[in-house]
C-alpha positions, 0 to 999 in steps of 0.5 A: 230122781237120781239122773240118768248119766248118774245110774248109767254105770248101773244100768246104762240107758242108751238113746237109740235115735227119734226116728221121724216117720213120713204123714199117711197120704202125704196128710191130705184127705178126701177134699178137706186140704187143710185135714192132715193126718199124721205120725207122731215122731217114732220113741226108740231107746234101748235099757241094757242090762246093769254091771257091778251088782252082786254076782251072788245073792246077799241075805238081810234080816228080818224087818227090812234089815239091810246092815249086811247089803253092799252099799253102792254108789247112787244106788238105793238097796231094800230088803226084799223077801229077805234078799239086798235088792237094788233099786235103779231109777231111770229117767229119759227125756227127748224134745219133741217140736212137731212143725220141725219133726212131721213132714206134713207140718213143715211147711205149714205158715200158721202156728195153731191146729185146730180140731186136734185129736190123738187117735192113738198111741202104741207100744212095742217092747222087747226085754231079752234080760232076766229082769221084769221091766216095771211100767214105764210112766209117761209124761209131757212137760215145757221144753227145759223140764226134764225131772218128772218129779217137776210140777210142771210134768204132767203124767200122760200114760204108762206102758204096762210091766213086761216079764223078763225074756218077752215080748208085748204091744199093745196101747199106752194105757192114758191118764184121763185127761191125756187128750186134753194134755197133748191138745194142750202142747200139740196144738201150737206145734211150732212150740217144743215140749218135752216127751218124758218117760222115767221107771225104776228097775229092781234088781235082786242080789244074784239075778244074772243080768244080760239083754237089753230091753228094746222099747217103742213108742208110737201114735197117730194124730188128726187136725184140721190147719188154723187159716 
């Protein structure tokens, strides 16, 4: 997995900010005061488009051929339909510690959630470029990991290919055992993990290359506090 400062000069990944979004009803329902029910920090990054790739289409041979394709540095080049098509990882990774980040937690004393569930997780994507994203893989891992390819990261969902110059929502499409996987790191939520989120960006010789693609990332948990 090639870093993402390392394909930045490719396509540059820029962190646009974790937003903190307040609990619903400040987390308390019905009479229960120790249920809470909150947001999960807001996942918002924007990919802008690569510079530097061949401004005209370049042909390869038959069989995959790619004598005649442009190297480029940290780059993989295939050959695809006949045309030298770059092949750009990109990998981000963001800490997440919910005690620090979720208001509803702060001031929580115990360590534990008990009856932890995630009822939900969305996202929203705007891609303005004439590139089609691929689907983005998720992935939650310790803090200090941050290579999905590590053992210690685990797929947790993905967030469906979007065609170039759309838009779309919708829910992040969950491994089996995703629930289990965020009651796993969600339920000592003093404990910081890592939210993980890598793809790989295909780029034929010749695509115009403009707009950014805008992604969010939301979801919603239930819990009972440990007394």
């Amino acid at each position: 997995m090639i870093a993402m400062r390392t394909v930045a000069s490719w396509f540059q990944v820029r962190l646009a900010g974790l937003l903190l979004v307040s609990a619903v009803g400040c987390g308390l329902l019905n009479s229960d005061i120790t249920k809470v029910t909150f947001n999960l920090p807001t996942k918002h990054y924007v990919l802008t488009a690569p510079v530097g790739l061949p401004a005209t289409k370049v042909t390869c041979g038959a069989g995959g051929e790619v004598a005649t394709c442009p190297a480029l540095p940290n780059v993989s080049i295939s050959c695809d339909d006949s045309l030298c098509t770059a092949h750009l990882p990109v990998t981000v990774s963001q800490m997440m510690n919910l005690k620090m980040e979720v208001p509803a937690l702060s001031s929580v004393n115990s360590q534990t959630l008990a009856d932890i569930t995630l009822e939900s997780m969305s996202y929203s994507v705007a891609n303005t470029t004439s590139i089609p994203m691929p689907a983005l893989s998720l992935y939650l891992a310790p803090a200090g990991v941050t290579d999905p390819a590590n053992a210690a990261a685990q797929k947790f969902g993905t967030v469906p290919a979007i065609p170039a110059n759309s838009t779309a929502s919708g829910d992040v499409v969950k491994e089996p055992g995703a629930d289990a996987l965020f009651i796993m790191y969600g339920q000592n939520f003093g404990t910081s993990f890592n939210f993980i989120a890598s793809t790989t960006i295909v780029v034929p010789s010749g695509t115009p290359a403009t707009g950014t693609v805008d992604i969010t990332i939301n979801g919603t948990v239930a819990a009972k506090l440990s007394l």
